[in-house]
C-alpha positions in Angstrom: 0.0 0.0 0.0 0.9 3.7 -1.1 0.5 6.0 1.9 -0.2 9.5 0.8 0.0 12.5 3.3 0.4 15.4 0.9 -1.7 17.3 -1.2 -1.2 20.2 -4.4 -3.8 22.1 -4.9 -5.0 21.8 -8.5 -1.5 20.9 -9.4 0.0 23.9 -8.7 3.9 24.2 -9.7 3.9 20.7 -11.0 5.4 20.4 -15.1 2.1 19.2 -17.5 4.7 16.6 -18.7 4.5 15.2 -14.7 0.4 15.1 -14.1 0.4 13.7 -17.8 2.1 10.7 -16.6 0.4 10.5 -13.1 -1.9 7.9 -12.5 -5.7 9.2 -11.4 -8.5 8.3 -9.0 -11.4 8.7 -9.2 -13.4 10.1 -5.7 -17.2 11.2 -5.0 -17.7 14.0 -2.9 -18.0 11.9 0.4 -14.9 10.5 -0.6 -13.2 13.6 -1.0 -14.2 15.7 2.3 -12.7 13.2 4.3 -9.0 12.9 5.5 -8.6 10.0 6.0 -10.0 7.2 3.4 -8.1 3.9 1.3 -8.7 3.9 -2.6 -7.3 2.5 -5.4 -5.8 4.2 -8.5 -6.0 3.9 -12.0 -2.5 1.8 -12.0 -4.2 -0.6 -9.8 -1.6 0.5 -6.6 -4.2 0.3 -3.3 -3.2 4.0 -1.6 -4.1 4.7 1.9 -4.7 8.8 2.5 -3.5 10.8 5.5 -4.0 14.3 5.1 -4.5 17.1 7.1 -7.5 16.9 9.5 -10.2 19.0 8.2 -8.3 19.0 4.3 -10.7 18.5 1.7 -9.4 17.1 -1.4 -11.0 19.4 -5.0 -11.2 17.6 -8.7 -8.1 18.2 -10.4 -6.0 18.3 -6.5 -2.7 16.1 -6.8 -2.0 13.1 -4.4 1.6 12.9 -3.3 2.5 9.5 -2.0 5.6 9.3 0.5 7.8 7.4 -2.4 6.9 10.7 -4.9 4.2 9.1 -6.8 1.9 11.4 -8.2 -2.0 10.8 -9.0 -4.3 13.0 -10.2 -8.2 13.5 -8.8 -10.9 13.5 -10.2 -14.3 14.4 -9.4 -16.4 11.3 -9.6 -19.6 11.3 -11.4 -22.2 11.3 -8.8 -26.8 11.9 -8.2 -26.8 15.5 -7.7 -29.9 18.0 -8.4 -29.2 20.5 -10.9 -31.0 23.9 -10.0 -31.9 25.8 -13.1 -34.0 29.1 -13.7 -37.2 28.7 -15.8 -36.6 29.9 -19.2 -39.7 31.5 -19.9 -41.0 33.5 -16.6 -37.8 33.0 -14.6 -34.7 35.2 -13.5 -31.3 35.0 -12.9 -32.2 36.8 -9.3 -33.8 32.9 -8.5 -31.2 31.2 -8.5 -29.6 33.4 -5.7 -32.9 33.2 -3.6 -31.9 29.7 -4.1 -29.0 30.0 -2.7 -29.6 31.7 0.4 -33.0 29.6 1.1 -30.3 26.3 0.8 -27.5 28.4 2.7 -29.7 29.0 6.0 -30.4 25.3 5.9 -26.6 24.7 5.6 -26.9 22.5 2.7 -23.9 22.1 0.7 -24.0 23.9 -2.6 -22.4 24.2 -5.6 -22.2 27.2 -7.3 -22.1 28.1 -11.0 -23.1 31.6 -13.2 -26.1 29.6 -14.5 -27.3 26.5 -12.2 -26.8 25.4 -8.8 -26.4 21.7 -7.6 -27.0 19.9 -4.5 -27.0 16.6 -3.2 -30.5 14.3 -4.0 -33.0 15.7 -1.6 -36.8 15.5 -2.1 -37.7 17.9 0.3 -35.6 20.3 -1.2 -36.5 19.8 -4.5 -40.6 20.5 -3.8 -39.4 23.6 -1.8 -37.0 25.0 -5.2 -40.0 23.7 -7.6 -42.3 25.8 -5.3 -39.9 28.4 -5.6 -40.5 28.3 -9.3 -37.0 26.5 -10.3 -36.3 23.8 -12.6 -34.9 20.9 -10.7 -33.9 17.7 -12.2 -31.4 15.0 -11.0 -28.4 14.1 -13.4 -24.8 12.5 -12.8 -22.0 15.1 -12.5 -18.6 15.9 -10.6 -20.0 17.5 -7.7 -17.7 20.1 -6.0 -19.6 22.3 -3.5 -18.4 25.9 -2.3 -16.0 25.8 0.7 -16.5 28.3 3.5 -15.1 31.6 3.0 -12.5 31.0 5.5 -11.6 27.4 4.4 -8.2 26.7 4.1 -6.0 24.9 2.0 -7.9 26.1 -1.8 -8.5 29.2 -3.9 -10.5 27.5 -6.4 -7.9 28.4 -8.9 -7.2 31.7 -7.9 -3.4 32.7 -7.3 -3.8 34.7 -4.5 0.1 36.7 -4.2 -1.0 39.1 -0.6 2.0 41.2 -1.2 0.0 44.1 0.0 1.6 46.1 -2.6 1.9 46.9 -6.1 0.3 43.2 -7.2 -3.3 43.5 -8.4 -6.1 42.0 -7.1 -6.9 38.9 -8.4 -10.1 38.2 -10.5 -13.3 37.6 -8.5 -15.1 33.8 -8.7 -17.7 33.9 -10.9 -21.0 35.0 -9.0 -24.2 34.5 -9.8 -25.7 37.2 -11.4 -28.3 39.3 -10.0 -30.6 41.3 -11.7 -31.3 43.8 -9.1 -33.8 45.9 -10.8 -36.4 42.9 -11.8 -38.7 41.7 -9.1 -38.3 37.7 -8.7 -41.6 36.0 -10.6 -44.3 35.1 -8.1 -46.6 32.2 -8.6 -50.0 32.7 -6.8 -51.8 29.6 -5.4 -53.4 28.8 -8.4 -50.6 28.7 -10.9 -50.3 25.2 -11.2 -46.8 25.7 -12.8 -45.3 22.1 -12.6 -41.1 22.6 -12.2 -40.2 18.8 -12.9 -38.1 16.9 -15.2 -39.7 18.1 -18.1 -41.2 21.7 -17.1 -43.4 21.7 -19.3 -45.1 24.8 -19.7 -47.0 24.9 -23.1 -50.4 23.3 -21.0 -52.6 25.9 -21.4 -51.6 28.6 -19.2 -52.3 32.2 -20.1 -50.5 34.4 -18.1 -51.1 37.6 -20.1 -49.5 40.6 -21.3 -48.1 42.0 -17.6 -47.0 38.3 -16.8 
């Protein structure tokens, strides 16, 4: 067995000639927020994983075993809802009411410009639908957003503090808001269905102001 205790971030520093040749594995997010775990890597070689307590380990991160072997993560496919706006009466403003709904009930998110995606949760997907979001369940990496004081990633982001001269470094990608549109209510009676298919050419007549 391969014991691994280090981590690089995304790769950082290494040559693309190295991570070509490095073996990969591939983890699902329960996997991957734990410090501690066994796995097995794309050579075969059974590696046993001692990081940091409280290290969580990104798609694209670097394994370093103690005898220098390198492998490669990757985000395992995995259930997760993808959170969508509705194309036809929806905003992008939803999908940050989404967000902070999820937030307060400390669900882990991922974020991205134009969908959110969260792990398989009926309950959650009625209150989103309600919310007048598309939500359907697909296979994808799933890489939810770290706290804002995590440590250990930037999510790509070389962050050089000289407290100088050095520029800022571009923000993340946000979701954007339209701050000027009200979000798009449903009353009791809509009967809007939000599922797999959101189907909305049934009949409904909304008119001109809708």
């Amino acid at each position: 067995m391969l014991t691994v205790n280090k981590l690089i971030a995304q790769g950082r520093g290494l040559a693309p000639a190295l991570l070509k040749r490095a073996s990969s594995v591939a983890l699902d997010w329960d996997t991957r927020q734990k410090s501690r775990f066994d796995t097995t890597d794309s050579a075969g070689r059974h590696l046993g994983v001692f990081l940091q307590r409280g290290q969580v380990v990104r798609g694209g991160d670097v394994l370093v075993a103690e005898d220098g072997t390198l492998v490669r993560v990757d985000a395992a496919p995995q259930p997760v809802l993808r959170i969508t706006t509705c194309p036809t009466h929806g905003a992008p403003f939803d999908l940050t009411r989404a967000a902070y709904h999820l937030g307060n009930r400390h669900v882990a998110i991922e974020l991205r410009p134009d969908h959110l995606q969260i792990e398989p949760d009926p309950v959650l997907a009625e209150m989103l639908r309600r919310m007048h979001l598309i939500v359907h369940e697909t296979q994808a990496g799933f890489e939810p957003e770290g706290g804002a004081y995590a440590a250990g990633h930037d999510h790509g982001h070389a962050h050089a503090h000289a407290h100088g001269s050095v520029a800022a470094p571009s923000p993340r990608p946000a979701i954007p808001v339209v701050a000027a549109a009200a979000p798009h209510v449903h009353g009791p009676g809509c009967g809007h269905d939000h599922d797999h298919g959101h189907g909305h050419g049934h009949g409904h007549d909304h008119g001109p102001n809708h």
